[in-house]
C-alpha positions as CSV (number, residue, x, y, z in Angstrom):
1,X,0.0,0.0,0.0
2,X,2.9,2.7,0.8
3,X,4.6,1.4,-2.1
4,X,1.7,2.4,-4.2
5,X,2.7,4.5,-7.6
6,X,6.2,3.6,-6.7
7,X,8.6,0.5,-6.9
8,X,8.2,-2.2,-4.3
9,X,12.0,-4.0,-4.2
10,X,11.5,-7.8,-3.0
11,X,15.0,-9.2,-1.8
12,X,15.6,-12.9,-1.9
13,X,12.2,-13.7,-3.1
14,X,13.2,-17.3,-3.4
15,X,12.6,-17.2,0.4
16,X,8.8,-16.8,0.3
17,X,7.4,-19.4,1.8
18,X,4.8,-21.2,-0.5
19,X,1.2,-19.3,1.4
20,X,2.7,-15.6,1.1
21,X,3.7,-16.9,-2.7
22,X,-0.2,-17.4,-3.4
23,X,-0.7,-14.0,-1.9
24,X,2.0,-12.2,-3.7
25,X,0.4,-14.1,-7.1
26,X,-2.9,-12.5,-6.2
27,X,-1.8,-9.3,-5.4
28,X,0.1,-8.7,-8.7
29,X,-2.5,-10.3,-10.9
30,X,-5.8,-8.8,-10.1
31,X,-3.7,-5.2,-8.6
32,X,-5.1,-5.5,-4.9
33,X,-4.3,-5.5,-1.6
34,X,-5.9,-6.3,1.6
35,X,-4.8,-4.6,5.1
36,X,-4.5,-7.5,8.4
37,X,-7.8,-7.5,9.9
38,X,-9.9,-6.1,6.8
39,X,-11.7,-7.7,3.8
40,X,-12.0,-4.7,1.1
41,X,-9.6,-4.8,-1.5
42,X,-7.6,-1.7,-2.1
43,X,-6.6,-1.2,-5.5
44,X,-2.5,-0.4,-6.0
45,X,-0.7,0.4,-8.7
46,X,3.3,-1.0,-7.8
47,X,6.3,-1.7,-9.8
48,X,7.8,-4.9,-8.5
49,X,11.3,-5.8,-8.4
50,X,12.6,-8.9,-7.2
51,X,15.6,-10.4,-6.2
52,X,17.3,-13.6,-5.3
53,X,20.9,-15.2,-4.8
54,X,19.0,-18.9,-5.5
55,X,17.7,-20.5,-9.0
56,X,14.6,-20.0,-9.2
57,X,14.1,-22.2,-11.9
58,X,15.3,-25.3,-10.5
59,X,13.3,-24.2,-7.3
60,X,10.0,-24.4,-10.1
61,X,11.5,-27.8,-11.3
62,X,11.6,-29.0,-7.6
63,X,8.3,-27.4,-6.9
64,X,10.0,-25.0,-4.2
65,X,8.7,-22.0,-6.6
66,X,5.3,-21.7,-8.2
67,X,6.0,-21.5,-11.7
68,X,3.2,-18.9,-12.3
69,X,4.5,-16.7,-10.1
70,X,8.0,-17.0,-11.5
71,X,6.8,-16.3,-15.1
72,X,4.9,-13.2,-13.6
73,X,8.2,-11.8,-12.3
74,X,10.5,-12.7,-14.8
75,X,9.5,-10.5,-17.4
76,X,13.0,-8.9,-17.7
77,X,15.8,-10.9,-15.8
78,X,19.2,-9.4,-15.1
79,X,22.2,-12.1,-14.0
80,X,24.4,-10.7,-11.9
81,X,27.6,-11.9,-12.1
82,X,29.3,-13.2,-8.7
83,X,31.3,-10.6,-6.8
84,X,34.7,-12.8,-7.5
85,X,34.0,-11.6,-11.1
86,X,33.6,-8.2,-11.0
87,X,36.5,-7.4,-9.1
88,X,37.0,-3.6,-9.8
89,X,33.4,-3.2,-8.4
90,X,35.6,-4.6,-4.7
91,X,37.4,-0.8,-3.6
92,X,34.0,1.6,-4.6
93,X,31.6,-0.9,-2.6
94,X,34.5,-1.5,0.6
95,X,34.6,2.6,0.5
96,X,31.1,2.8,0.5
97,X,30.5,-0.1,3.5
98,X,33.1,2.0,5.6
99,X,30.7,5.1,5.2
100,X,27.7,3.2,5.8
101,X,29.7,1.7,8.5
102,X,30.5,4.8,10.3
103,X,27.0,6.2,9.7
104,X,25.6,3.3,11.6
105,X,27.8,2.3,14.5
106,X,29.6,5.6,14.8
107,X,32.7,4.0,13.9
108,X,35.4,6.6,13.0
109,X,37.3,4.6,9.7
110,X,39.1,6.6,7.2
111,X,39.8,3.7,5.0
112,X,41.0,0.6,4.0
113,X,45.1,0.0,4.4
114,X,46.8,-1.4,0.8
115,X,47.5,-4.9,2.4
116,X,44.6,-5.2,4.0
117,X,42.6,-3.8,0.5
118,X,45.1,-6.6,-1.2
119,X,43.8,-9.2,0.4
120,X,40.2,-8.1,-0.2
121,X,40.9,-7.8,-3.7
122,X,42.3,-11.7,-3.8
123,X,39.6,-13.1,-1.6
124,X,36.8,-15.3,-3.4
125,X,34.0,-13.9,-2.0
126,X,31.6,-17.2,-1.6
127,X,28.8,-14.8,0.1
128,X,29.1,-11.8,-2.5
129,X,28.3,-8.2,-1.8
130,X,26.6,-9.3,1.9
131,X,30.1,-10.9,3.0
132,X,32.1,-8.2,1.9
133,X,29.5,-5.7,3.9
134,X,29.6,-7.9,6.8
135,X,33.4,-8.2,6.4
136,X,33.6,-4.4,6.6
137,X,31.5,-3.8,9.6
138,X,33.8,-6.8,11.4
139,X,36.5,-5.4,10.2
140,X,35.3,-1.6,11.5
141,X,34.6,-2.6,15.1
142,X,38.0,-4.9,14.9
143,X,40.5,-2.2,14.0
144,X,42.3,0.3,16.8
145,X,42.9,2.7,14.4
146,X,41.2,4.7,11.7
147,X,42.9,3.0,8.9
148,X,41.5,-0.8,8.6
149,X,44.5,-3.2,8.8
150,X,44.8,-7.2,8.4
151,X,44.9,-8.2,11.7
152,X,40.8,-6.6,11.9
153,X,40.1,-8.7,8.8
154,X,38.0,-12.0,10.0
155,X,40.7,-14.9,9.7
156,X,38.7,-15.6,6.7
157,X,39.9,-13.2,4.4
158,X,43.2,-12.4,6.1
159,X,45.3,-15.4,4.6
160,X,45.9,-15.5,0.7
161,X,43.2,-17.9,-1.3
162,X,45.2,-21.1,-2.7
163,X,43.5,-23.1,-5.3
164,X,45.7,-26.3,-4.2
165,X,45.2,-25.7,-0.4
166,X,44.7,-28.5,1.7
167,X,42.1,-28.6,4.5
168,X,43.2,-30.9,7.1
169,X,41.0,-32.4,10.2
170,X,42.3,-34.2,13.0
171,X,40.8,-36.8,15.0
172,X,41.7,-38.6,17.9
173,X,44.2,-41.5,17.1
174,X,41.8,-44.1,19.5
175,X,38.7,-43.3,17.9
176,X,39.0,-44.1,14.1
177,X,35.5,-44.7,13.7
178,X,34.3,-43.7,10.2
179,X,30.7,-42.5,10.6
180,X,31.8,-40.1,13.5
181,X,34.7,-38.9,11.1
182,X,32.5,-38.3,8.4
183,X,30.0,-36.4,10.7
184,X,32.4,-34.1,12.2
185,X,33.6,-33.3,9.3
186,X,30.2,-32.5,7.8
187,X,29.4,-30.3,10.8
188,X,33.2,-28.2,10.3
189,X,32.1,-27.4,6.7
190,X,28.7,-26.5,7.3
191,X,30.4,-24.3,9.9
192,X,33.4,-23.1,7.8
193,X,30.2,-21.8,4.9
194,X,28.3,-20.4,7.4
195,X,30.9,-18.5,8.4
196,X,32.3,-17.2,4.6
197,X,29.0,-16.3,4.1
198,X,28.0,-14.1,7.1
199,X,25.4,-16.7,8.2
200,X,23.3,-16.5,4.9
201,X,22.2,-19.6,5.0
202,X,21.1,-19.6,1.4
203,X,24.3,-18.6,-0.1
204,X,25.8,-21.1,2.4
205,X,24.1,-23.5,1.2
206,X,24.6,-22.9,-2.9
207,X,28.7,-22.9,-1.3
208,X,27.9,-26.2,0.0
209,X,25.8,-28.0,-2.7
210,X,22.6,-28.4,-0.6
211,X,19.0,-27.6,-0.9
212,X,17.9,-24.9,1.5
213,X,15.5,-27.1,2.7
214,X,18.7,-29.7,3.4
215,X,20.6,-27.2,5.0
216,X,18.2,-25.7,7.4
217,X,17.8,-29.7,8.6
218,X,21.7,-30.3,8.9
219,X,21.4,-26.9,11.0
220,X,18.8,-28.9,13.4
221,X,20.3,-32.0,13.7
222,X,23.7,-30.3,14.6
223,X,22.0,-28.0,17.0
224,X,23.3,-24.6,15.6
């Protein structure tokens, strides 16, 4: 209703849980809204823009997504390449997060030190433009200075990317059981994404090759 003669910006619409989908079908199709509590229909005129970090296609395929819905919105799709991609977009958006930054916690930053911006510039990214927010505002609150340096980088980003790195788990030598092997080391990666991607558990679980709706179970049944 506010939005009304505007543009009404949906983020991560693959989200929408299937009864609010039906809703948001209805509302776009017949051009009505109706407030909590009341049944007449108010009529809105609303430019929608959607976005989402999942496919929404194989969510249709897997019947995650109603496929009416997804042909409604996707009348003019724009891919966005992944942030490890567009790499010259890294130093306007880290200046812009410091401001933001500043604005919000009353941080006092200046700016990014050419080390610390290095490693920025070489990290992957897994988590996109959130991580690198989230990464700011860490590394904000982290730094005793007003110039951000690599020791207020999470440990994440602070140590250079190798593609040929080896990740390593140890176990005690008395227990050599499989199974428990193979569940602990489930439970570190979930942990390790998680953390690359500043607890988005959708882009955490594209990084990990799961379903959402896997994800959010391994989440339960590890009890974090």
């Amino acid at each position: 209703e506010e939005a009304d003669g505007g543009t009404l910006f949906l983020d991560e619409i693959g989200e929408l849980p299937p009864p609010l989908q039906v809703k948001l079908l209805r509302a776009l199709q017949e051009g009505e809204v109706r407030r909590v509590g009341d049944n007449r229909p108010l009529s809105v005129d609303v430019r929608v823009v959607a976005a989402t970090s999942r496919e929404l296609s194989q969510m249709v395929d897997d019947g995650e997504f109603r496929q009416d819905l997804y042909y409604r919105l996707a009348v003019m799709p724009v891919q966005l390449p992944p942030l490890r991609e567009r790499k010259d977009d890294i130093q306007p958006l880290v200046e812009h997060f410091v401001t933001a930054t500043n604005a919000r916690l009353g941080t006092r930053i200046e700016g990014v030190g050419a080390e610390a911006l290095e490693r920025l510039l070489a990290y992957d990214w897994p988590g996109n433009v959130r991580e690198l927010e989230n990464t700011i505002e860490h590394a904000a609150v982290m730094a005793e200075g007003p110039w951000i340096g690599i020791d207020a980088l999470p440990e994440r980003t602070r140590s250079r990317s190798e593609a040929g790195e080896a990740y390593v788990m140890r176990f005690p030598s008395d227990d050599l059981s499989v199974k428990r092997a193979q569940r602990a080391m489930e439970r570190e990666f979930i942990l390790r994404a998680l953390e690359q991607t500043g607890g988005n558990r959708t882009h955490a679980a594209k990084l990990l090759d799961l379903s959402h709706r896997a994800l959010l179970y391994k989440i339960k049944e590890f009890g974090f």
